[in-house]
Backbone as CSV, one residue per row, in Angstrom:
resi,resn,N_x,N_y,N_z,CA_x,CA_y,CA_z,C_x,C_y,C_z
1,UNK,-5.425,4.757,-16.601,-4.414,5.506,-15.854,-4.160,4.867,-14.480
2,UNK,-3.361,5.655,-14.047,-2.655,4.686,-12.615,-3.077,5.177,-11.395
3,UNK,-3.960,4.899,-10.573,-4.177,5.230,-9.192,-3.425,5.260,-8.115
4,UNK,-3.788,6.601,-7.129,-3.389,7.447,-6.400,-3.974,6.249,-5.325
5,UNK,-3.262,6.066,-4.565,-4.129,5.440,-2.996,-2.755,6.617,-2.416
6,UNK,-3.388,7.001,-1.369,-2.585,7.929,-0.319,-2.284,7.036,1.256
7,UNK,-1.454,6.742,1.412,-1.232,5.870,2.740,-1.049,6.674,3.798
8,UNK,-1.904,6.684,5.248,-2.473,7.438,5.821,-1.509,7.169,7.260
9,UNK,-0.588,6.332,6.981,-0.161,5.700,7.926,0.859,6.754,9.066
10,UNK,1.532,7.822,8.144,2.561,8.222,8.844,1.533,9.803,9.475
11,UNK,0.344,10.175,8.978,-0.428,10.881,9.881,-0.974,10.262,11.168
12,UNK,-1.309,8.835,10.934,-1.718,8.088,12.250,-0.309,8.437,13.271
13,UNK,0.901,8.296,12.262,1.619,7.842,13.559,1.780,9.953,14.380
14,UNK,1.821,10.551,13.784,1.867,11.849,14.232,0.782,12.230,15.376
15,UNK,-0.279,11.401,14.873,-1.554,11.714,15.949,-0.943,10.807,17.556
16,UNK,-0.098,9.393,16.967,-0.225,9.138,17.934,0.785,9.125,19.313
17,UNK,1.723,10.852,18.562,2.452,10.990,19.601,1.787,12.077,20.486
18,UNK,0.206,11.991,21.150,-0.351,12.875,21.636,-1.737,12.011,22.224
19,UNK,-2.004,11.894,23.524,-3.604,11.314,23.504,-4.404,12.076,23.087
20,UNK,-4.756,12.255,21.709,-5.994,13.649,20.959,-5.886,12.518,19.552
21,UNK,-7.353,13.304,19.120,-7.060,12.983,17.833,-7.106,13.632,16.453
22,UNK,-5.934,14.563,17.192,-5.167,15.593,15.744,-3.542,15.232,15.550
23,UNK,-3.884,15.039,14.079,-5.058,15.078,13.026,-5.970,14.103,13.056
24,UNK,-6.969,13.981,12.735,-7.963,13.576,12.361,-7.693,12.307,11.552
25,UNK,-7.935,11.468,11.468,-7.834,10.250,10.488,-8.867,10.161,9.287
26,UNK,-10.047,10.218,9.767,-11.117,10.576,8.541,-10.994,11.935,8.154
27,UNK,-10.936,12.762,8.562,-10.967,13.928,8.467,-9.824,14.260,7.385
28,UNK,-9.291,13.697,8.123,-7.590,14.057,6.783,-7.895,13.054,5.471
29,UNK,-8.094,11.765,5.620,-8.372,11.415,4.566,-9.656,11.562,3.119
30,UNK,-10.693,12.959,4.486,-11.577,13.118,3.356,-10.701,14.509,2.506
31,UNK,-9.704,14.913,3.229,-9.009,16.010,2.702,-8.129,15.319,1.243
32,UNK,-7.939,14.234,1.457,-7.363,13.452,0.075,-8.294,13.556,-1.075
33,UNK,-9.382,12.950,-0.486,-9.769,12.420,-1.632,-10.512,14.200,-2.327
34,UNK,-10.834,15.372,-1.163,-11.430,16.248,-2.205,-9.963,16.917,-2.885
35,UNK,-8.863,16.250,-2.524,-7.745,17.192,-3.454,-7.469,16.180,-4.547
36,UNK,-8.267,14.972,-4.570,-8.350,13.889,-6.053,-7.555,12.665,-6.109
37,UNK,-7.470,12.441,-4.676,-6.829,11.307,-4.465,-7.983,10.063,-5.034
38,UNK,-7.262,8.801,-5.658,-7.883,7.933,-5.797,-8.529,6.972,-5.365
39,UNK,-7.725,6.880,-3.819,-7.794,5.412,-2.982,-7.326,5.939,-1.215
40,UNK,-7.393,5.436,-0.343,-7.047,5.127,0.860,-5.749,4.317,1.027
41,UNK,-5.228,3.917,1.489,-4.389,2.812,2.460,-4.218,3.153,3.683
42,UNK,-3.910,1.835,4.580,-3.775,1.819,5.608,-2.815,0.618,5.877
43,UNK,-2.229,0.663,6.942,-1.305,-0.708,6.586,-1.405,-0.559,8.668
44,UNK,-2.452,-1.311,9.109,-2.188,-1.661,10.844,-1.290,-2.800,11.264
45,UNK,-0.575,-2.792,12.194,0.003,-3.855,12.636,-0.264,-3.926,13.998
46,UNK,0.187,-5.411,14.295,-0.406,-5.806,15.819,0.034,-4.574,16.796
47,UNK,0.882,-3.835,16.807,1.284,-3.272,17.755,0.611,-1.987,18.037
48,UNK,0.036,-1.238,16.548,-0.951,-0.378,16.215,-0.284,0.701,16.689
49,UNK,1.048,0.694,16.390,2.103,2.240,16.560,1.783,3.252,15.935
50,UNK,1.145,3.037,14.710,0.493,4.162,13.444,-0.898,4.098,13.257
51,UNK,-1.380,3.056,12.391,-2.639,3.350,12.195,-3.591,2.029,13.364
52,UNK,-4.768,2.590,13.844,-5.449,1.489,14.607,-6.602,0.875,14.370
53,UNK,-6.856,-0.295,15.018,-8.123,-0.796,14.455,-9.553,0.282,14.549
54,UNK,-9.351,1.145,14.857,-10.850,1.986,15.473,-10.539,2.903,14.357
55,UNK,-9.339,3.470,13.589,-8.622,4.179,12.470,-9.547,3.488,11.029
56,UNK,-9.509,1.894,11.240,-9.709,1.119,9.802,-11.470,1.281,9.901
57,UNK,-11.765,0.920,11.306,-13.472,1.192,11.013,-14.310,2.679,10.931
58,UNK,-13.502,3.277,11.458,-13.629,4.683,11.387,-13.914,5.102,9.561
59,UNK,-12.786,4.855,8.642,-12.197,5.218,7.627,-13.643,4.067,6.656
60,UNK,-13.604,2.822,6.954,-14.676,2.175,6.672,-15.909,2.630,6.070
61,UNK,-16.080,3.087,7.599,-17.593,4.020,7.443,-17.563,5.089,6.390
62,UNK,-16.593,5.676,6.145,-17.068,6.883,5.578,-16.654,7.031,3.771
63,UNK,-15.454,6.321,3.671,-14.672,6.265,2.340,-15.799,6.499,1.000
64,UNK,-15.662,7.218,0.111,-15.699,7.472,-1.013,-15.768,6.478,-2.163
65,UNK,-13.996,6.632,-2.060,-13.652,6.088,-2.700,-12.659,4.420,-2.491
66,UNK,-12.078,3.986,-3.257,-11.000,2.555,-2.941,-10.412,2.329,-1.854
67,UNK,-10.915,1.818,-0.395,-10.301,1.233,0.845,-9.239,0.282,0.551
68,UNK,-7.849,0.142,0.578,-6.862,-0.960,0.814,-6.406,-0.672,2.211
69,UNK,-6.565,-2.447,2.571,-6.141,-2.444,3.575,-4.868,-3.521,3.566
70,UNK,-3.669,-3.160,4.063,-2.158,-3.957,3.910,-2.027,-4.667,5.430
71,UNK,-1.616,-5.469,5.521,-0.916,-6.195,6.646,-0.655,-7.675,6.701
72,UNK,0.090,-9.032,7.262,0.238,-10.063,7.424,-0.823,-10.742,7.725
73,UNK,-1.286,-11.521,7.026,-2.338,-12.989,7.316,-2.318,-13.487,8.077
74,UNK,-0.740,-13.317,8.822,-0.983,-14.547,9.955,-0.198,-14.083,11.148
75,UNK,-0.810,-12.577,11.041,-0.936,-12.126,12.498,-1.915,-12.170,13.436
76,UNK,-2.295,-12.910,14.559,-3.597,-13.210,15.653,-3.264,-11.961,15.984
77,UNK,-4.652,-12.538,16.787,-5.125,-11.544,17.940,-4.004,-10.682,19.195
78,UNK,-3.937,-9.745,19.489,-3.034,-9.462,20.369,-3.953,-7.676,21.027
79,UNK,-3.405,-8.041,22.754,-4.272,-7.194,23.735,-3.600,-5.924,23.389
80,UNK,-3.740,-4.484,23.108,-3.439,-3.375,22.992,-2.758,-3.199,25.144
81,UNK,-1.714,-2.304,24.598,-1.072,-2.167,26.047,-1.422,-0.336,26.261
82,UNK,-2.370,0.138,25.109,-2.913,1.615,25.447,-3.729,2.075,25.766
83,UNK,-4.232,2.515,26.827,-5.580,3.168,27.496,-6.301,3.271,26.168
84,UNK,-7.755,3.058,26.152,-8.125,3.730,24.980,-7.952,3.296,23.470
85,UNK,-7.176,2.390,23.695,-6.561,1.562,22.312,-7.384,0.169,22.077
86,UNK,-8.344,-0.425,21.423,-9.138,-1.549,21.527,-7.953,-2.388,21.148
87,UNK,-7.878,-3.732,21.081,-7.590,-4.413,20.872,-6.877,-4.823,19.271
88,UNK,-6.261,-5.478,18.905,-5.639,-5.893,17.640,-6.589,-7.348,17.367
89,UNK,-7.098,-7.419,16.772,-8.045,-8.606,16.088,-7.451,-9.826,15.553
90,UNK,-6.266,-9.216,14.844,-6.014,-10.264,13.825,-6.181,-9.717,12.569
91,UNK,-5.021,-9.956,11.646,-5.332,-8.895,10.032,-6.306,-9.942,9.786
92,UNK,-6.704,-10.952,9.388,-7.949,-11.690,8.908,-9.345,-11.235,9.392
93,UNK,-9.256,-11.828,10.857,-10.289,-11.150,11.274,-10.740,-9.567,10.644
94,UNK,-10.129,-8.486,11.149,-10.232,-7.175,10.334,-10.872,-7.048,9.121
95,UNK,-10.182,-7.960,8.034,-10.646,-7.512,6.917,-12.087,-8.317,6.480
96,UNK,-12.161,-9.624,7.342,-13.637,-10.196,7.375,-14.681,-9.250,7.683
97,UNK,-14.434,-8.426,9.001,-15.261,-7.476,9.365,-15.522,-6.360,8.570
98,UNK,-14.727,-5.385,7.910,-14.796,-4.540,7.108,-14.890,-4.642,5.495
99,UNK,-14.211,-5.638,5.461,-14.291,-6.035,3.657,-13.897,-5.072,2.799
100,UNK,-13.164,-4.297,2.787,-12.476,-3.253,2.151,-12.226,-3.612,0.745
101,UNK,-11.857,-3.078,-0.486,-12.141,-3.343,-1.739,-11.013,-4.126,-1.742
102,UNK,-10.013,-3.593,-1.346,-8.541,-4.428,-1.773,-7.982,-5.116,-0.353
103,UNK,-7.538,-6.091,-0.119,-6.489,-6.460,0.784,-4.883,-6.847,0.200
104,UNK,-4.024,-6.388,0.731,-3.010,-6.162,0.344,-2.187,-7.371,1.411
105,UNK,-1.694,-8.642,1.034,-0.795,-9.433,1.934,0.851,-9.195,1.749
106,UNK,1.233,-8.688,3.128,2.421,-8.457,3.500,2.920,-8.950,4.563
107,UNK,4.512,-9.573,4.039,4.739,-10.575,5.063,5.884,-9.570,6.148
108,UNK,5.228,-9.037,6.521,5.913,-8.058,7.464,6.013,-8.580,9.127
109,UNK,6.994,-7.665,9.707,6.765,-8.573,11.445,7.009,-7.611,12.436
110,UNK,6.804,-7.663,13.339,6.791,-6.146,14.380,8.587,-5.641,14.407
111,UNK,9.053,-6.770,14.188,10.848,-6.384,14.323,10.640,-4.866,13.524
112,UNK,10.379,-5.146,12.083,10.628,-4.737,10.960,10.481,-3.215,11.140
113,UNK,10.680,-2.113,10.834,10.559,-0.708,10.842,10.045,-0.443,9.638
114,UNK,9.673,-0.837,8.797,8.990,-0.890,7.951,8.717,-2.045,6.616
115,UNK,7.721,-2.153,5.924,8.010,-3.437,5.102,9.323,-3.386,4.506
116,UNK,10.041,-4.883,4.272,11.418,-4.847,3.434,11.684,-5.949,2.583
117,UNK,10.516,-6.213,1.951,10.289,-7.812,1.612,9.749,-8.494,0.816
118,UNK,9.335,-9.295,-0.040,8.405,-9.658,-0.089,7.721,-10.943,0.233
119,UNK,6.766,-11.687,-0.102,6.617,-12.975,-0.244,7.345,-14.151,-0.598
120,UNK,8.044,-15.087,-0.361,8.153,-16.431,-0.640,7.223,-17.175,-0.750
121,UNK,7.352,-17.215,-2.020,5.840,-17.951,-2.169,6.146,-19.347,-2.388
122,UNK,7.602,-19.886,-2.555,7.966,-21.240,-3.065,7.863,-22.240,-1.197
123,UNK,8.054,-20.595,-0.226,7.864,-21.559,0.925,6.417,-21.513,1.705
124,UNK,6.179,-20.252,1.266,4.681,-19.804,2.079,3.495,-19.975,0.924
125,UNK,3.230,-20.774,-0.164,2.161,-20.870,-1.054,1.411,-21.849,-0.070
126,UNK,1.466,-22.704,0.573,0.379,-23.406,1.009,-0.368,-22.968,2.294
127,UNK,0.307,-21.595,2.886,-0.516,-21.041,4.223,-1.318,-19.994,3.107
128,UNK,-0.726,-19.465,1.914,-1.149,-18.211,1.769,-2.685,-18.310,0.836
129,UNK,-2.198,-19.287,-0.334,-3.391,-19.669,-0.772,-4.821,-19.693,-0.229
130,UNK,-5.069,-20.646,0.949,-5.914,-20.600,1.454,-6.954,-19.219,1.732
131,UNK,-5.910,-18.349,2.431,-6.308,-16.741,3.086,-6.669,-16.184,1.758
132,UNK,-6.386,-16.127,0.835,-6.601,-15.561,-0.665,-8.189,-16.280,-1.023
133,UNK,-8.253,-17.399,-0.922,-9.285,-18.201,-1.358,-10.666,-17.186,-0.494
134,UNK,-10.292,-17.201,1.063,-11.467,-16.710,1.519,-11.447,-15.150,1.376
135,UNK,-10.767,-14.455,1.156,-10.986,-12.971,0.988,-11.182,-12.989,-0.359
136,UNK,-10.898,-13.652,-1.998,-11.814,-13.489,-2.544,-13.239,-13.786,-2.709
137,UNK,-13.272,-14.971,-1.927,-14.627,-15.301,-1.701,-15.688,-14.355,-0.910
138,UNK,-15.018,-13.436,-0.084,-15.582,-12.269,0.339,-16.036,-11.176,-0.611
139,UNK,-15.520,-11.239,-1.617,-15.605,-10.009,-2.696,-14.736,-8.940,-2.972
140,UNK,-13.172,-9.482,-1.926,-12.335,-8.334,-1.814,-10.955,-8.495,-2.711
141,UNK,-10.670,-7.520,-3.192,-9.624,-8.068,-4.492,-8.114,-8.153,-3.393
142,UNK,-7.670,-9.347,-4.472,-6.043,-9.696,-3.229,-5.017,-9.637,-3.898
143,UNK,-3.999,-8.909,-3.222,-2.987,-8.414,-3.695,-1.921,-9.041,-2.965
144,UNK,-0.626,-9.502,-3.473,0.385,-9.889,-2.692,1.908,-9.024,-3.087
145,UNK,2.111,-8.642,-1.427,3.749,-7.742,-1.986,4.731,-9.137,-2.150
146,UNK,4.988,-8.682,-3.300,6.120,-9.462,-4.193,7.331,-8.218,-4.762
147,UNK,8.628,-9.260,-4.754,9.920,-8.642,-5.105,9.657,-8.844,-6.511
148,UNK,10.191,-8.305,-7.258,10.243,-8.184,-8.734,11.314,-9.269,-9.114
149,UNK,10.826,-10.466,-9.196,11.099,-12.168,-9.148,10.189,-12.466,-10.117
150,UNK,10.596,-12.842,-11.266,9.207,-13.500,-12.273,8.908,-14.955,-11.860
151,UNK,9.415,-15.761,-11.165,9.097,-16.892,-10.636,8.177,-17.317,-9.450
152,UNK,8.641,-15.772,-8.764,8.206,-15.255,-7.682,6.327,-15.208,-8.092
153,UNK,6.460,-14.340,-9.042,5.224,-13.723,-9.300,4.413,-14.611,-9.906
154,UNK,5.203,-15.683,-10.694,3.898,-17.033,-11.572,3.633,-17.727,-10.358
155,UNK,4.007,-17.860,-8.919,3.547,-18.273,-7.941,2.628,-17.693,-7.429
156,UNK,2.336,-16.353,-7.414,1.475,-15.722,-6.826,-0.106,-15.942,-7.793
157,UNK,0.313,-15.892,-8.741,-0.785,-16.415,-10.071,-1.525,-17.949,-9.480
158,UNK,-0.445,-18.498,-9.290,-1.278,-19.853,-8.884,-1.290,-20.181,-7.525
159,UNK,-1.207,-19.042,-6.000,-2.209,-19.345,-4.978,-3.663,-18.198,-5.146
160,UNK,-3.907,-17.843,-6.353,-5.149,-17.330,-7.011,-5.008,-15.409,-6.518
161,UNK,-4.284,-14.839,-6.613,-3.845,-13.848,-6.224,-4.665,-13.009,-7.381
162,UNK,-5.182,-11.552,-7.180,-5.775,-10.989,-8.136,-4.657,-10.233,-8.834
163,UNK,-3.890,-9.580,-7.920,-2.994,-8.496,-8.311,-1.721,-8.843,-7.293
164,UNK,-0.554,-8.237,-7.478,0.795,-7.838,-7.210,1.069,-6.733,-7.006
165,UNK,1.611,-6.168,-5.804,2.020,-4.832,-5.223,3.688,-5.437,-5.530
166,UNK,4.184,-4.841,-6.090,5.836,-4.737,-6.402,6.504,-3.657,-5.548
167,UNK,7.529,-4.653,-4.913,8.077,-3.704,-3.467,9.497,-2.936,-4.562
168,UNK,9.393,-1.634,-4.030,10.186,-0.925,-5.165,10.959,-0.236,-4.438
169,UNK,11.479,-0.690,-3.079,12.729,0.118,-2.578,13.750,0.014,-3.313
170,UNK,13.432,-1.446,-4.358,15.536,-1.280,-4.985,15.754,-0.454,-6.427
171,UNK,14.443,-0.062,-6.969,13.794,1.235,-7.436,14.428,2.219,-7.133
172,UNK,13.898,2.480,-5.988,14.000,4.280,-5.051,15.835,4.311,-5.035
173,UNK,15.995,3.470,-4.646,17.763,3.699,-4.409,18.439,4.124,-5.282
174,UNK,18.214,2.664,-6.530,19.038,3.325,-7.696,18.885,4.550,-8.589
175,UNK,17.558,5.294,-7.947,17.442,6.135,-8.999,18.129,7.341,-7.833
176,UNK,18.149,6.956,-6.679,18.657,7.913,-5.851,20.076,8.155,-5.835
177,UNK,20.437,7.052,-6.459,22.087,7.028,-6.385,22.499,7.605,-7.917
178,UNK,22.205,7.642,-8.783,22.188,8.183,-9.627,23.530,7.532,-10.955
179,UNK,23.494,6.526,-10.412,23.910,5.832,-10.951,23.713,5.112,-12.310
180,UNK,24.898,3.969,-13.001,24.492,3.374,-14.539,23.576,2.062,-14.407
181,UNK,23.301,1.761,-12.755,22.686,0.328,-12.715,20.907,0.926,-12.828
182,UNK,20.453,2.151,-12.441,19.169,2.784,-12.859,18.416,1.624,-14.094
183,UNK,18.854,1.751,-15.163,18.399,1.112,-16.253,17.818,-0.265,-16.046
184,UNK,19.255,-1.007,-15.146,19.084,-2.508,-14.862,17.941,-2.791,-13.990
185,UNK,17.705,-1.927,-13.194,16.645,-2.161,-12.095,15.077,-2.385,-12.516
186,UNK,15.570,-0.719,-13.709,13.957,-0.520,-13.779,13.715,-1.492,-14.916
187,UNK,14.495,-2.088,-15.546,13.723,-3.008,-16.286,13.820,-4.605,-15.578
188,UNK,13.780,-5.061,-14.682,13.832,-5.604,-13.849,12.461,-5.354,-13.419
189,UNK,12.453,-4.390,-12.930,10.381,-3.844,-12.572,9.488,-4.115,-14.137
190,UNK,10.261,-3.862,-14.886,9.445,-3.590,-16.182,9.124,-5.734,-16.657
191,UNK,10.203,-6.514,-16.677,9.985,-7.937,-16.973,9.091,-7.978,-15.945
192,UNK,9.035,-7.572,-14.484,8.292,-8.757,-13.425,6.999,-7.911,-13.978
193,UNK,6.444,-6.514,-14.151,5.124,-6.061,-14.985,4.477,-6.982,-15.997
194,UNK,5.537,-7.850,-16.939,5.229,-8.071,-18.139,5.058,-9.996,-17.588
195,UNK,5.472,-10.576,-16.720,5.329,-11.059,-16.131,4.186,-11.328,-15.420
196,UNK,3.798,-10.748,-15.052,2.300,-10.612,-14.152,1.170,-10.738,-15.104
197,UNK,1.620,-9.922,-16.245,0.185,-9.784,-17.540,0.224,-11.256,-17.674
198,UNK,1.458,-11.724,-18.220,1.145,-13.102,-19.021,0.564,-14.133,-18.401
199,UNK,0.546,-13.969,-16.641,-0.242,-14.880,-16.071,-1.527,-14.848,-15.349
200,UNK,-1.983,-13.187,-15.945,-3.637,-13.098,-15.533,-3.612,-12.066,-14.169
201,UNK,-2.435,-11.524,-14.292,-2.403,-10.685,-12.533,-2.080,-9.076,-12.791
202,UNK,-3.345,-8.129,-12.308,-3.016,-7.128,-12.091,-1.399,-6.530,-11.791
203,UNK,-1.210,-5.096,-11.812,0.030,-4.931,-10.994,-0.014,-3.611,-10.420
204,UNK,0.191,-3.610,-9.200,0.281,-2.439,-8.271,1.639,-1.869,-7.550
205,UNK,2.442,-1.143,-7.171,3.004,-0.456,-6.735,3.780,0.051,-5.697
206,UNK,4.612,0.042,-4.748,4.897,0.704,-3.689,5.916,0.377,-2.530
207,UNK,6.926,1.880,-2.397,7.766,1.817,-1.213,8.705,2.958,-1.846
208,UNK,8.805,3.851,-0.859,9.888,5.105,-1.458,9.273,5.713,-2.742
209,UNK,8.435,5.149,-3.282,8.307,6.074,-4.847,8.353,7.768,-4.300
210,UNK,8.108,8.676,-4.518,7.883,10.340,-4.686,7.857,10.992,-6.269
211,UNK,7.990,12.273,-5.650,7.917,13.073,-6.756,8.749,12.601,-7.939
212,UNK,10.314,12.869,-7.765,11.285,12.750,-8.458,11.341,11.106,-9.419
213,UNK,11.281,10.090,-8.607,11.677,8.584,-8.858,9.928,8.387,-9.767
214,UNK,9.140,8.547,-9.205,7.882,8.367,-10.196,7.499,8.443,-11.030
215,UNK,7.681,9.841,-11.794,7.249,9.889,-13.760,8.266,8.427,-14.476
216,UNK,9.462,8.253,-14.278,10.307,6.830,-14.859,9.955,5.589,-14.007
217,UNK,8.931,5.718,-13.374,8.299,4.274,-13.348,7.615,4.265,-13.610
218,UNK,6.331,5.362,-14.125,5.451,4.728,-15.210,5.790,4.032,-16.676
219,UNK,6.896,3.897,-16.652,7.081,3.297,-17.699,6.988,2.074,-17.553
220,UNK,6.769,1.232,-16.052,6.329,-0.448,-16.140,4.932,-0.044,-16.220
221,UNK,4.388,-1.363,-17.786,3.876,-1.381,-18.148,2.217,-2.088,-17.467
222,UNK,1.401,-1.715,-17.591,0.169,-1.783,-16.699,-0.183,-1.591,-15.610
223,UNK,0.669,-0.421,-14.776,0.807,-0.490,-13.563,-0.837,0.437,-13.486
224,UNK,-1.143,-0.259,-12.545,-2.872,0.044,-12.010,-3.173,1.083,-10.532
225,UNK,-1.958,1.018,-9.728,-1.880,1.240,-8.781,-0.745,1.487,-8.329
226,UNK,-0.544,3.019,-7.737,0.775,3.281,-6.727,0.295,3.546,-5.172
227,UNK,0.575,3.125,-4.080,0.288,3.062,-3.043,1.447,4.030,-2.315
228,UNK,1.355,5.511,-1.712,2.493,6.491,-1.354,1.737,7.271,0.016
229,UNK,2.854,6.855,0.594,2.202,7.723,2.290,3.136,8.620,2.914
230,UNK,4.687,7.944,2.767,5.565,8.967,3.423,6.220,9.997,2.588
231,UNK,6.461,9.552,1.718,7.256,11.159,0.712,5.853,11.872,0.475
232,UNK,4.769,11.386,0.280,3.506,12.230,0.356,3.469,13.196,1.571
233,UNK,3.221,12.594,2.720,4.066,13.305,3.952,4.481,14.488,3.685
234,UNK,5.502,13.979,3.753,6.529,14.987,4.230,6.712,15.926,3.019
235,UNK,6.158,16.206,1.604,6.078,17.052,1.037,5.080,17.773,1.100
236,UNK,3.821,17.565,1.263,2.594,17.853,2.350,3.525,19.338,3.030
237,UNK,4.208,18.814,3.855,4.574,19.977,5.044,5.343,20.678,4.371
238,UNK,5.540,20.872,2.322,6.040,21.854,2.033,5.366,22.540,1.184
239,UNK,4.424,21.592,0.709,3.642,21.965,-0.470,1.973,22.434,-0.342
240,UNK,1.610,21.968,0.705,0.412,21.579,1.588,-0.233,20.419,0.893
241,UNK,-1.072,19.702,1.431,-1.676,18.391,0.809,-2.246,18.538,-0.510
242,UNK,-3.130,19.413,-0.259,-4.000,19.397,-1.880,-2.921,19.451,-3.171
243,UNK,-1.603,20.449,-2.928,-0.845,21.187,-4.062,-0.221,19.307,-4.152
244,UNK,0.189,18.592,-3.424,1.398,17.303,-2.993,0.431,16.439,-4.126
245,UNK,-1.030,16.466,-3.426,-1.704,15.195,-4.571,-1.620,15.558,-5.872
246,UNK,-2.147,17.104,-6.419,-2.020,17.434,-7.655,-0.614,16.968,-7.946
247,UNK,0.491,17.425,-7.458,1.478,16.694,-8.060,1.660,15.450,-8.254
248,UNK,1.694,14.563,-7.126,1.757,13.121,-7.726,0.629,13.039,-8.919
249,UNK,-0.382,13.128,-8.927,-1.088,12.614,-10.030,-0.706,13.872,-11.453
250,UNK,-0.018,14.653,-11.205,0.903,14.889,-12.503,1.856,14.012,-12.447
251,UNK,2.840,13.714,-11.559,3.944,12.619,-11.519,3.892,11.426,-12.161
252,UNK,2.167,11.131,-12.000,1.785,10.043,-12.867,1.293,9.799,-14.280
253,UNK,1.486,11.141,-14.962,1.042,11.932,-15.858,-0.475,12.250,-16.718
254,UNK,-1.287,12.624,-15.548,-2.905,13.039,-15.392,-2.476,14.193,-15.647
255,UNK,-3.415,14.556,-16.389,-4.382,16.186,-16.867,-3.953,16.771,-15.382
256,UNK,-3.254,17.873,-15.202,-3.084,19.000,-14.480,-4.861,19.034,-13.770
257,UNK,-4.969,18.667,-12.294,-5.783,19.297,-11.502,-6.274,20.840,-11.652
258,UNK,-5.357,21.578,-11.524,-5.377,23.017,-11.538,-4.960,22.873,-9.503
259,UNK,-4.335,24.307,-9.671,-3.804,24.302,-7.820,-4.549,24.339,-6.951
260,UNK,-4.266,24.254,-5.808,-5.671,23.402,-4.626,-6.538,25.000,-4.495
């Protein structure tokens, strides 16, 4: 079946319109996992607007269950400009220190308002490889966000990539638009799935999925992993958290939890 990681990111950013720390970052995320969440995410960036480095070691310490941690390889070091805010390390550094089960490479950049992208791997295979080489050599499984490109993705196979996070905003749209191109898309997700098997690579998940757009993407085939933080969110504040996870993991079509 397909795992729940809950992305924790858009509670960080709520905490961090306040010097406190409510909500809670561990605290909320142990609230995931007892409502049956599968996994964690976190996705920090240098600027540490949402989630922070003291957030990833914090969460470290205590996790349960599956730590992913998302961000760019070849973001350095950079000085925090917030009282109280340690420093930005470097996504490498970070995940050397913590070693989290999964690392997730995203070629994201502070412009960006959120990821919108994926990898080029026909131009970036010879920086990326390398970073893959030493985080599996760490013991941590590596994932690269890739567009649903089958050319795309036999590249990611050969800079030794474990798995593929498939960026699925062009997913979320068409099913939002409700439109006749729906079909074209999702099997578009469904070849780059079938794609990934034939060359030895997991496949994982994520951007816009929710309630609605989710049960018709389990239909790409082997998907291992959905990674969901903001429509989780913000249905949270209608449903409350525990009732939001039981749903997605019905969304994904798991045995009914029973209500929180």
């Amino acid at each position: 079946m397909t795992s729940l990681s809950v992305n924790l990111n858009k509670i960080a950013l709520i905490r961090n319109s306040r010097d406190t720390r409510n909500p809670d970052i561990p605290a909320h995320a142990q609230l995931c996992i007892e409502a049956g969440a599968d996994g964690i995410t976190v996705h920090p960036r240098p600027d540490q607007r949402h989630i922070r480095v003291q957030d990833c070691h914090d969460l470290a310490a205590m996790l349960t269950v599956e730590f992913n941690i998302e961000g760019n390889p070849m973001t350095g070091p950079r000085k925090s400009d917030r009282a109280g805010v340690s420093d930005y390390p470097g996504f490498m550094a970070l995940v050397r220190r913590l070693r989290p089960a999964q690392a997730t490479l995203v070629p994201d950049g502070d412009s960006q308002l959120t990821s919108d992208h994926g990898f080029d791997l026909k131009r970036d295979a010879d920086t990326i490889a390398p970073m893959v080489a030493e985080l599996k050599a760490l013991g941590i499984r590596t994932s690269l966000f890739m567009d649903p490109e089958p050319e795309q993705i036999r590249l990611a196979a050969q800079v030794g990539a474990d798995r593929i996070e498939l960026y699925t905003e062009a997913y979320a749209r068409a099913y939002a638009s409700g439109g006749t191109e729906l079909e074209a898309v999702l099997q578009r997700y469904i070849r780059a799935a079938e794609t990934a098997a034939e060359v030895g690579l997991g496949v994982n998940a994520g951007h816009d999925l929710d309630l609605h757009n989710l049960p018709l993407f389990t239909q790409v085939p082997g998907l291992l992993e959905v990674s969901i933080g903001h429509a989780l969110t913000v249905d949270a504040l209608r449903l409350g958290l525990a009732n939001t996870i039981a749903a997605y993991q019905r969304a994904l079509g798991k045995a009914d939890p029973g209500p929180a």
